[in-house]
C-alpha positions in Angstrom: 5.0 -8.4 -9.1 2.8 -5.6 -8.2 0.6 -4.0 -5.9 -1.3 -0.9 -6.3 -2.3 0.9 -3.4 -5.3 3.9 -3.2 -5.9 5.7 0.3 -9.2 6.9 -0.1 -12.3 9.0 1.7 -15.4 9.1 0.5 -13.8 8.8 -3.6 -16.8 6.7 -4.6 -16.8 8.8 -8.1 -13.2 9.1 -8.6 -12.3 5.8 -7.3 -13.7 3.7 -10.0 -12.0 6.3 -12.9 -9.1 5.4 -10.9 -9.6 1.6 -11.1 -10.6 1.0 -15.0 -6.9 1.4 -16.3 -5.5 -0.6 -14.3 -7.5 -3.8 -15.2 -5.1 -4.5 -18.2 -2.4 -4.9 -15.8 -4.0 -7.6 -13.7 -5.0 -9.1 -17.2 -1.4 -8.6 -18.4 -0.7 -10.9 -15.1 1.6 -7.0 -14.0 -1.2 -6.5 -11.1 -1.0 -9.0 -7.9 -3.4 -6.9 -5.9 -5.1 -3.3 -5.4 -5.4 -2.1 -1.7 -7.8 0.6 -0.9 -6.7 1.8 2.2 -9.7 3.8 3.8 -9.8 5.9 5.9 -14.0 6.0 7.3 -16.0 6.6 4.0 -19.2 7.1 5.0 -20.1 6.9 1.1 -20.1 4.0 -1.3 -16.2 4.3 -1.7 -15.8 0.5 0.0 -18.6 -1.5 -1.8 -16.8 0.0 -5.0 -13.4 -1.0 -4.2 -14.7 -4.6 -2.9 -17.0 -5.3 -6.0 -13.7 -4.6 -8.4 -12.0 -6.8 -6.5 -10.1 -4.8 -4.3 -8.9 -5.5 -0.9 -9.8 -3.2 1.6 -8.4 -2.0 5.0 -10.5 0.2 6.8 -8.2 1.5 9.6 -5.3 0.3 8.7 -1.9 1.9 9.2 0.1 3.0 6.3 2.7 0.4 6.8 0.0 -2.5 7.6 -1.2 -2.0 4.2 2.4 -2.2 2.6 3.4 -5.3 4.7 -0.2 -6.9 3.6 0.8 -6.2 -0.7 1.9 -9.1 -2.3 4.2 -7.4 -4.7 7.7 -6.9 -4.8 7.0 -3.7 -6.0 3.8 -0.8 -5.2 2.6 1.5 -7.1 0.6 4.5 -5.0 -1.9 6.3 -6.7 -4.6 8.9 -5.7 -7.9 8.3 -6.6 -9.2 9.8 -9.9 -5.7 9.5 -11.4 -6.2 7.6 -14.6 -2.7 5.9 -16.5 -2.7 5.3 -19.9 -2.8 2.8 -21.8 0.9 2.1 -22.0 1.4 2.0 -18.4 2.1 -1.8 -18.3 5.4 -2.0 -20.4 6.4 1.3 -18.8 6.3 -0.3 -15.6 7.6 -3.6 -16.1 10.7 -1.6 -17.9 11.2 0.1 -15.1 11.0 -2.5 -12.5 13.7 -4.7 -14.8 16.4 -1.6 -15.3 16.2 -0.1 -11.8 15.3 0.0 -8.2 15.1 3.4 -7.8 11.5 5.0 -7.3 9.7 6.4 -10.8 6.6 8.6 -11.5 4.7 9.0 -14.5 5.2 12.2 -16.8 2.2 14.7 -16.4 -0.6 14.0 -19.4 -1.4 17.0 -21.3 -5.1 15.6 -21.8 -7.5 17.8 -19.3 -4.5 19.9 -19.0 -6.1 23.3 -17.0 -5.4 27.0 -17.7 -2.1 28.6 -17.1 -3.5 30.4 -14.5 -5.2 27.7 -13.0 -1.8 25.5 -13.1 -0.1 28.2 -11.1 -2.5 28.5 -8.2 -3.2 24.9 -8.2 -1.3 23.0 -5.2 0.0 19.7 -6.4 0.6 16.6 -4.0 3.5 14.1 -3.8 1.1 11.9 -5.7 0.1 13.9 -8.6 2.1 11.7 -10.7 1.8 8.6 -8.8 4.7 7.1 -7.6 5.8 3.5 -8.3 8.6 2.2 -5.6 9.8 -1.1 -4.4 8.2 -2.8 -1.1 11.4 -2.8 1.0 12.2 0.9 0.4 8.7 1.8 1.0 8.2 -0.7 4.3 11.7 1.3 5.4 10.0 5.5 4.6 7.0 4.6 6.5 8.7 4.3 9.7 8.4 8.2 9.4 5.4 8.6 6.9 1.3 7.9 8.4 0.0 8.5 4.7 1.4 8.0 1.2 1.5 11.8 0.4 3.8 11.9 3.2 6.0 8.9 2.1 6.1 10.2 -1.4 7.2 13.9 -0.6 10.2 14.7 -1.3 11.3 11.5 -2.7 13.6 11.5 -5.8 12.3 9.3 -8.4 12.7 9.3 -12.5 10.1 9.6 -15.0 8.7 6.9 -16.5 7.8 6.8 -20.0 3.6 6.4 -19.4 1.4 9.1 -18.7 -1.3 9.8 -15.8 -4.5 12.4 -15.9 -4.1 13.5 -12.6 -6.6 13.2 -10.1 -9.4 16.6 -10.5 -9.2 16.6 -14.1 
């Protein structure tokens, strides 16, 4: 039902906060695959991805990596984002009521400084963004990364949280 996808360089630390989470969704039978897409890590970011389990594209074009995913539906994430723990029935809801894209809601845990919020420069990815195969395979006609697919997009909040990536 699902793939996740992760473009990654050199994220060996962040990358395996990134994966934990997301084992209870493979467990839960949610999780078809997870993708690393990577883009020349010269650090351990690839042996960390394949001993999870991961498939791995080193390479690979944006849309080679979505028309490899087995699942109807992808979620993108950036590495060191972490979900919580009620991700899985948050996303199954989701994919059941709609077909419109959907991002988590912001976690206040490691929450930074009001100052530090203000300066900081989010990404299209901050909040991951979960979105069906077919609309994704059709926005990366025009999109080379998924920060560039997910800009801009309009997408609902789901009802699961994500630590963003950084904190």
């Amino acid at each position: 039902m699902l793939s996740i996808i992760i473009e990654t360089t050199n994220h060996e630390d962040s990358l395996s906060r990134t994966l934990l989470p997301l084992v209870s969704g493979a467990v839960q039978g949610l999780v078809r695959d997870v993708i690393v897409l990577d883009h020349g890590s010269t650090d351990q970011t690839t042996r960390i991805a394949e001993q999870a389990g991961c498939t791995v594209l080193s390479g690979a074009s944006l849309s080679a990596c979505i028309s490899q995913a087995r699942g109807d539906w992808l979620l993108l994430l950036e590495p060191g984002a972490r979900v919580s723990a009620n991700w899985v029935e948050s996303v199954e809801r989701h994919c059941v009521i709609s077909q419109s894209p959907a991002r988590f809601s912001r976690s206040l845990e490691g929450r930074p400084a009001f100052f530090s919020r203000i300066m900081r420069r989010e990404t299209a990815l901050t909040d991951g963004l979960l979105i069906t195969k077919r609309q994704a395979l059709a926005l990366c006609k025009s999109a080379a990364t998924s920060e560039a697919l997910a800009r801009g997009l309009a997408s609902r909040k789901m009802n699961a949280e994500i630590v963003p990536a950084g904190r």
